[in-house]
DOTI-526206 format. One record per residue: residue number from 1; residue in one letter; x negated, y negated, z negated of N, C-alpha, C, O in turn. Coordinates in pm, 1 decimal, always signed. Atoms other than C-alpha are relative to their C-alpha. Example, Ala and Ser with C-alpha at 12.3 -4.5 7.8 and 13.67 -1.06 7.14 Angstrom:
# DOTI-526206
<1,"A",<-89.0,+119.0,+0.0>,<-1230.0,+450.0,-780.0>,<-90.0,-120.0,+0.0>,<-193.6,-118.1,-66.5>>;
<2,"S",<+82.0,+119.0,+6.0>,<-1367.0,+106.0,-714.0>,<+77.0,-109.0,-73.0>,<+26.1,-219.8,-89.9>>;
***
This chain:
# DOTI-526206
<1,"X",<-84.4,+117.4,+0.0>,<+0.0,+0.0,+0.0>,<-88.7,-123.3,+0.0>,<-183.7,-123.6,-78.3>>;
<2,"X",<+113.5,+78.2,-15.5>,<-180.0,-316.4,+102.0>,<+90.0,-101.7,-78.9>,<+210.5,-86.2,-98.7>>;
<3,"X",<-18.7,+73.1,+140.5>,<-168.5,-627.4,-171.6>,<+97.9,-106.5,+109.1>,<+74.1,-151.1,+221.3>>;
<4,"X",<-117.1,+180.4,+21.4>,<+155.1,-927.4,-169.4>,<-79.4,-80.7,+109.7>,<-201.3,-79.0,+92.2>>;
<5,"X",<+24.4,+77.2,-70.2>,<+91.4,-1148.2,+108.4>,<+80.4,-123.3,-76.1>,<+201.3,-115.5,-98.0>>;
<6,"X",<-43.2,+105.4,+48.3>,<+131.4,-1496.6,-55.7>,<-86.4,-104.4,+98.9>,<-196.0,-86.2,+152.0>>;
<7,"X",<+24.0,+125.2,-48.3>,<+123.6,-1859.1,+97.7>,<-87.2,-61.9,-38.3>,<-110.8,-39.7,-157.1>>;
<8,"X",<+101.6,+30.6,+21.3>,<-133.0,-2028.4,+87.7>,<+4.9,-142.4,-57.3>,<-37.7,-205.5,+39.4>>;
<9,"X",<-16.5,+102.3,+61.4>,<-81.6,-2381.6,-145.7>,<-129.5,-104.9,+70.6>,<-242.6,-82.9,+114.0>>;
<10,"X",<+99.2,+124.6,-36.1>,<-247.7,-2700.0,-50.7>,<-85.9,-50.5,-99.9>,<-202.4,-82.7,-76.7>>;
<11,"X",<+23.2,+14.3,+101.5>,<-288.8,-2774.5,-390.5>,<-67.3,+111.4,-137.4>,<-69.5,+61.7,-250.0>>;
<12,"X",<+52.1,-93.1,+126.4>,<-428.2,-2513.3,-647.3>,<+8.2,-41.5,-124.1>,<-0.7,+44.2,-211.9>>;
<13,"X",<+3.0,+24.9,+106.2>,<-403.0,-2729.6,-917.9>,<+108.5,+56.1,-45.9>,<+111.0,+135.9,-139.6>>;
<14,"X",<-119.5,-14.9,+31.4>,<-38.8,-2714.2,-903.9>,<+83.5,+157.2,-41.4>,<+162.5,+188.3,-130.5>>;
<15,"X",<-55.1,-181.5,-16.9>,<+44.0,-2310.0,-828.7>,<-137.3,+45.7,-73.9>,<-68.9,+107.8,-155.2>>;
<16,"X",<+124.2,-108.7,+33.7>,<-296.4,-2140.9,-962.8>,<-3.8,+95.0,+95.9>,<-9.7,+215.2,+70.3>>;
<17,"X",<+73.4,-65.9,-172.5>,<-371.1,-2017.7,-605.2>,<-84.0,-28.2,+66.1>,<-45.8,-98.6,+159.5>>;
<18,"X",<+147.8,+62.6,-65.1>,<-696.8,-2090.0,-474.3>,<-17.9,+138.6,+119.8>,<+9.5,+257.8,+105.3>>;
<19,"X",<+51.6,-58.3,-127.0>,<-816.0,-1958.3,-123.9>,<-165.6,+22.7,-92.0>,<-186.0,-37.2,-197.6>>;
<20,"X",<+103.0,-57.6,+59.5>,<-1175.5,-1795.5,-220.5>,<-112.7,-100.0,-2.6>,<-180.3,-137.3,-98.4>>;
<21,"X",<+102.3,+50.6,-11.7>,<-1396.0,-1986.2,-65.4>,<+5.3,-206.0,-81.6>,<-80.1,-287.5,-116.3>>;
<22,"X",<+15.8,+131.7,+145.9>,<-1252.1,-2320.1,-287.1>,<+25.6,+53.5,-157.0>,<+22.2,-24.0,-252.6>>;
<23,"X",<+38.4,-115.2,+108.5>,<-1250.6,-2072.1,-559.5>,<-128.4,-48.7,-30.2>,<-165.6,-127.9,-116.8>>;
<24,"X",<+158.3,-25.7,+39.6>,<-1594.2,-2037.3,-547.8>,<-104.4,-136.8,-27.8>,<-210.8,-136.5,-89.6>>;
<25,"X",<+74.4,+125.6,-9.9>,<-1688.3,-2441.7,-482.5>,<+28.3,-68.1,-144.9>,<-44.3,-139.6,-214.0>>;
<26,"X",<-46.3,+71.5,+175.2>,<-1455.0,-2523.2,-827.5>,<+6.5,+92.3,-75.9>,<+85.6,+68.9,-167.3>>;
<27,"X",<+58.1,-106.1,+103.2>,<-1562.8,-2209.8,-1013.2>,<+29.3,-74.5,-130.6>,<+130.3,-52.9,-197.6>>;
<28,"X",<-27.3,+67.1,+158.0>,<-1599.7,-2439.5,-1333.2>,<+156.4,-31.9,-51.2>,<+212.3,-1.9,-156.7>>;
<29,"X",<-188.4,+22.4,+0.6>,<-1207.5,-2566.3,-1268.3>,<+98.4,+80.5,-11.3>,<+205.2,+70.4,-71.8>>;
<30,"X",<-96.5,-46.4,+15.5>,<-1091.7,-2295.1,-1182.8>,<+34.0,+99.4,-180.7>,<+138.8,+108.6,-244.6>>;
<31,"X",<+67.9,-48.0,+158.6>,<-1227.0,-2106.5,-1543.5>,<+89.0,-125.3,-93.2>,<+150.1,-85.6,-192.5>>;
<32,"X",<-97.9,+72.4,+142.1>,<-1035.9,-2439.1,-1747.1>,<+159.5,+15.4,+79.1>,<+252.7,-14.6,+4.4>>;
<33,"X",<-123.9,+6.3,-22.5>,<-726.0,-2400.7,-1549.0>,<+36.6,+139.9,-48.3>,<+152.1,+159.8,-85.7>>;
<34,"X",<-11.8,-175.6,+70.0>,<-738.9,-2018.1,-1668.7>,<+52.7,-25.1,-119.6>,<+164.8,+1.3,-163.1>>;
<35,"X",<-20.1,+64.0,+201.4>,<-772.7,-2169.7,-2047.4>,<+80.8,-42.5,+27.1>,<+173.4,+38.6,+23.8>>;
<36,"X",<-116.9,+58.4,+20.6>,<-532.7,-2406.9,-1996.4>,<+112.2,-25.6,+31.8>,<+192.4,-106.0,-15.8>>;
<37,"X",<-139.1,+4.2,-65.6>,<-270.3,-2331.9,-1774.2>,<+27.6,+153.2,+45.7>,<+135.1,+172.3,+102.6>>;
<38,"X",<-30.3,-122.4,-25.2>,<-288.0,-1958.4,-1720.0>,<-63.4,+52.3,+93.9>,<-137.3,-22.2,+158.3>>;
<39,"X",<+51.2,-113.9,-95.7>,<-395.6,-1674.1,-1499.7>,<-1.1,-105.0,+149.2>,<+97.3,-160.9,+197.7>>;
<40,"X",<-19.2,+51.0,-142.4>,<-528.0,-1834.9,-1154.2>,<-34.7,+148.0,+61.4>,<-113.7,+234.1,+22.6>>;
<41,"X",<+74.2,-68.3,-75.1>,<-520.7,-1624.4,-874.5>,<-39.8,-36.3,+127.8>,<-0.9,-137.5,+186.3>>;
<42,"X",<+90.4,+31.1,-116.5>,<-765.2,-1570.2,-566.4>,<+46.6,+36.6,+96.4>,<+91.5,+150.9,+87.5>>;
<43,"X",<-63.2,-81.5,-157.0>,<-644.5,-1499.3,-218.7>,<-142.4,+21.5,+79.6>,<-251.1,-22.7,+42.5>>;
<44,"X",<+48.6,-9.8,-84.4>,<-809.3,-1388.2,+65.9>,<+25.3,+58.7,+106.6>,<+31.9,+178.8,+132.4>>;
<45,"X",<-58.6,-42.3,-156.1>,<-704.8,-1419.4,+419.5>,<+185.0,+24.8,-42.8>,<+275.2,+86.5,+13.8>>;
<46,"X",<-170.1,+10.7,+35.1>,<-354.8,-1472.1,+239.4>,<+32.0,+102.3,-118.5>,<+122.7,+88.0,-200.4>>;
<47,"X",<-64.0,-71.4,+110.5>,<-338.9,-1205.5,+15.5>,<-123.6,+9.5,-138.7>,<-245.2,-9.3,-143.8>>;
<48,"X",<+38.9,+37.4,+113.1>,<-414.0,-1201.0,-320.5>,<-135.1,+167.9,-33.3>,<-133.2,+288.3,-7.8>>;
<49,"X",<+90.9,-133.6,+31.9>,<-719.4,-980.8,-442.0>,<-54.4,-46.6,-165.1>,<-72.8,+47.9,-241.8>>;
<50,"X",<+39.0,-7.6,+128.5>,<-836.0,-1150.6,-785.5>,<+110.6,-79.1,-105.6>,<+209.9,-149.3,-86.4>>;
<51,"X",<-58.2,+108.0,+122.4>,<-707.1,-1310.0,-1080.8>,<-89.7,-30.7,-84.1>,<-149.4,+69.8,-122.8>>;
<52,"X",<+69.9,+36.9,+81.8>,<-909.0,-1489.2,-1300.3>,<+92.8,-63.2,-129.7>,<+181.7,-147.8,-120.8>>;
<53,"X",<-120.5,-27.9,+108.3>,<-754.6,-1443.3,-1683.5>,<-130.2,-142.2,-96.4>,<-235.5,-194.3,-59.6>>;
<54,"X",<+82.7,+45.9,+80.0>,<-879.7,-1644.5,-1993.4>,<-61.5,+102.6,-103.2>,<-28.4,+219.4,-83.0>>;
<55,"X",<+30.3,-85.8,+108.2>,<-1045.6,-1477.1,-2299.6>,<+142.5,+72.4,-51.5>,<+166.9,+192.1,-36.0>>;
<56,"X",<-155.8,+37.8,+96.3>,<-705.5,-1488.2,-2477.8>,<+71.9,+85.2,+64.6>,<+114.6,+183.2,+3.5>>;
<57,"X",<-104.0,-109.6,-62.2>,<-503.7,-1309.3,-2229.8>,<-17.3,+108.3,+39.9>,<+63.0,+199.3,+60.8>>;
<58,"X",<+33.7,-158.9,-26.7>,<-774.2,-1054.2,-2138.3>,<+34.1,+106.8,-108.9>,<+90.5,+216.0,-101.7>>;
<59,"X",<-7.8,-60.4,+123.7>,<-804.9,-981.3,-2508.8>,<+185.0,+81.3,-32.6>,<+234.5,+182.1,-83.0>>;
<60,"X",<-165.8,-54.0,+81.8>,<-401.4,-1006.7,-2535.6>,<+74.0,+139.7,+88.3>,<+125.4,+229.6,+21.7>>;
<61,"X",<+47.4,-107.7,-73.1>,<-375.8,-751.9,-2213.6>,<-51.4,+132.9,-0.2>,<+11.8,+232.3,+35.8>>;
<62,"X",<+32.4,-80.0,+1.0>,<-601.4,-541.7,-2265.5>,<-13.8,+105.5,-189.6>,<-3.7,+227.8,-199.6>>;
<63,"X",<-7.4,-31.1,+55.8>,<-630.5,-499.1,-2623.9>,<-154.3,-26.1,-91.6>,<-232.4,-63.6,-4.1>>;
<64,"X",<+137.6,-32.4,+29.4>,<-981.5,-490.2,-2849.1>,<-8.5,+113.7,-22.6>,<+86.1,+160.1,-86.2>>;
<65,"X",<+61.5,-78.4,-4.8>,<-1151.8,-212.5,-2831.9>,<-93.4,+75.2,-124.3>,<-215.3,+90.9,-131.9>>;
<66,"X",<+25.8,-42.5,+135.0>,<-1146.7,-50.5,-3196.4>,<-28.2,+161.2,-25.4>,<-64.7,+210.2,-132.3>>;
<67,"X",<+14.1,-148.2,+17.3>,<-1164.2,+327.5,-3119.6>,<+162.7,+75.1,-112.5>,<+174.3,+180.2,-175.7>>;
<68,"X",<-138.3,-52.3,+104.7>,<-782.5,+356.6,-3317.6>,<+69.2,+110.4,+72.4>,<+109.1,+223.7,+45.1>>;
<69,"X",<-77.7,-112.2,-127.4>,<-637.6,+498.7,-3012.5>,<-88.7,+185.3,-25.6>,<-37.7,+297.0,-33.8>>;
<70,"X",<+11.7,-104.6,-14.5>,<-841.4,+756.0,-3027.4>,<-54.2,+141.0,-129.0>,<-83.5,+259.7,-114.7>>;
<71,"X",<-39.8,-83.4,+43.5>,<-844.4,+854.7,-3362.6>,<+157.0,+77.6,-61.1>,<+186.9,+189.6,-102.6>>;
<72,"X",<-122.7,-62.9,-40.4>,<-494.4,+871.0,-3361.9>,<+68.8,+108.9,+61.1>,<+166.1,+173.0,+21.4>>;
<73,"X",<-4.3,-124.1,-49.8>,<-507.2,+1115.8,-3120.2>,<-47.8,+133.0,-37.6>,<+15.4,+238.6,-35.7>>;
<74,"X",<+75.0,-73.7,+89.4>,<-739.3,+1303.1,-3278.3>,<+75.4,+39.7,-131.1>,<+44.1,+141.3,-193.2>>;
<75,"X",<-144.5,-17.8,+146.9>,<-460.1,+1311.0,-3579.9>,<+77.9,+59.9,+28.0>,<+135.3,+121.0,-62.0>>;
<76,"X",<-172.7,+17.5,-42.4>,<-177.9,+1364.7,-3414.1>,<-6.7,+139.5,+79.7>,<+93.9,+203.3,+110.5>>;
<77,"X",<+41.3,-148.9,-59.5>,<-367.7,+1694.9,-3243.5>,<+39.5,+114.1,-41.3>,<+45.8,+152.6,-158.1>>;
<78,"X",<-89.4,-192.0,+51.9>,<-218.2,+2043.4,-3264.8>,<-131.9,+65.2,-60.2>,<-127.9,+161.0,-137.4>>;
<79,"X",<+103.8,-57.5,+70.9>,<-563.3,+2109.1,-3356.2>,<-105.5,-50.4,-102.6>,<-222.5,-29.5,-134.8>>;
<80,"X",<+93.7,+92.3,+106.0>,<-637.0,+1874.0,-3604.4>,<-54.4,+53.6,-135.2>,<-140.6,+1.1,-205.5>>;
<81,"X",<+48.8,-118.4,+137.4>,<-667.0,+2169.9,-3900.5>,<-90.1,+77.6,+11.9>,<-136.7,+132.4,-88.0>>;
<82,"X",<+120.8,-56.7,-51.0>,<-940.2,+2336.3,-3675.6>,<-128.2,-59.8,-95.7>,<-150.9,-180.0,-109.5>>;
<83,"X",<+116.2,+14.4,+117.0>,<-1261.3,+2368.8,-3949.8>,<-107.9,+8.7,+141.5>,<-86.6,+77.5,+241.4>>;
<84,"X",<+138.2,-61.1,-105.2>,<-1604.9,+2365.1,-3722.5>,<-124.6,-26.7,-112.5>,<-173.2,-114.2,-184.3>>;
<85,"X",<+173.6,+11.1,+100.1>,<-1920.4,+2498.0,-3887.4>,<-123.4,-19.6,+80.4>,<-157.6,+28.4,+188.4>>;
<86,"X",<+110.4,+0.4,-83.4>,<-2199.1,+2413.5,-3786.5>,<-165.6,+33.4,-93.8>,<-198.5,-23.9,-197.7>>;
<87,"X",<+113.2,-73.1,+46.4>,<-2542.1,+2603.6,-3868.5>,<-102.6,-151.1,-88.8>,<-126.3,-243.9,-11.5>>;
<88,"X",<+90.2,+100.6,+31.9>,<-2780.7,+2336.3,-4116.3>,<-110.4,+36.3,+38.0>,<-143.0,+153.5,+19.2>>;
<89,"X",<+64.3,-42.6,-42.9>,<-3054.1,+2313.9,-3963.7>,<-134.7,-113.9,-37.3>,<-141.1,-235.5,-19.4>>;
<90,"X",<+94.7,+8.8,+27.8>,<-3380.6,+2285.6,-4085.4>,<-148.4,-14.8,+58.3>,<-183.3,+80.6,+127.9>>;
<91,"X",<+137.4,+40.9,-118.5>,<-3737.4,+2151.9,-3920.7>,<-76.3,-50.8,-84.9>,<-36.4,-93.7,-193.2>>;
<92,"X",<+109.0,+22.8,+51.0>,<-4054.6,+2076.6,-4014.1>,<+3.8,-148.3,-17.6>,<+76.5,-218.6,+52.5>>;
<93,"X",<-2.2,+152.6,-7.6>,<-4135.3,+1722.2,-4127.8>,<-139.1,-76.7,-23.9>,<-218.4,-45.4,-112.7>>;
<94,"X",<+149.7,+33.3,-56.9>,<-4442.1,+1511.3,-4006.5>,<-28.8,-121.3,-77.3>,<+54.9,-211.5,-80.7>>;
<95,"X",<+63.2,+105.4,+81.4>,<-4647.1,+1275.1,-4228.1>,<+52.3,-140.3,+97.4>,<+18.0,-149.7,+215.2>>;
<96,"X",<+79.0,+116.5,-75.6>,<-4603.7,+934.0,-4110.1>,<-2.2,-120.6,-113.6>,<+57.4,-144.5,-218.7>>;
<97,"X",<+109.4,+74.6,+95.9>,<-4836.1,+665.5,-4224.5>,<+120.9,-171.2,+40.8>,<+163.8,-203.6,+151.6>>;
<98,"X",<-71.5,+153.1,-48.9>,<-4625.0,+279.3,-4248.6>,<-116.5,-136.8,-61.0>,<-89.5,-255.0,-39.6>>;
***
């Protein structure tokens, strides 16, 4: 399925639609219009291929990255009463000088 063909704005300030290549000339602009007015996105050749998010909405999006998910799962496992032994294992131990 090929991406939304959207119009192409004259303005970018107004829509948060930038063609790429003025994308790339107001890079800095387009990054505070992210912060302060929301998700811009990038076209190219009319259709849309990026979005540029702020911190805030990647974070709110995607989530931080705490490892909960997956001990949750790890909980919530049909085999979460499974014991594993594992052999102690013992090795020689080498002088070192500090």
């Amino acid at each position: 399925m090929s991406p939304r063909r959207v119009q192409q704005a004259s303005r970018p300030d107004e829509t948060g639609r930038w063609q790429l290549q003025e994308a790339k000339a107001r890079f800095s602009e387009v990054v505070r219009r992210a912060v302060e007015c929301g998700p811009q996105h990038v076209t190219v050749n009319g259709e849309e291929r990026a979005v540029v998010l702020s911190t805030e909405d990647y974070v709110r999006l995607r989530g931080q990255p705490t490892g909960r998910a997956l001990v949750d799962l790890m909980a919530d496992s049909p085999l979460a009463d499974v014991i594993f032994e594992h052999p102690k294992v013992k090795g020689p131990v080498r002088a070192v000088t500090l």
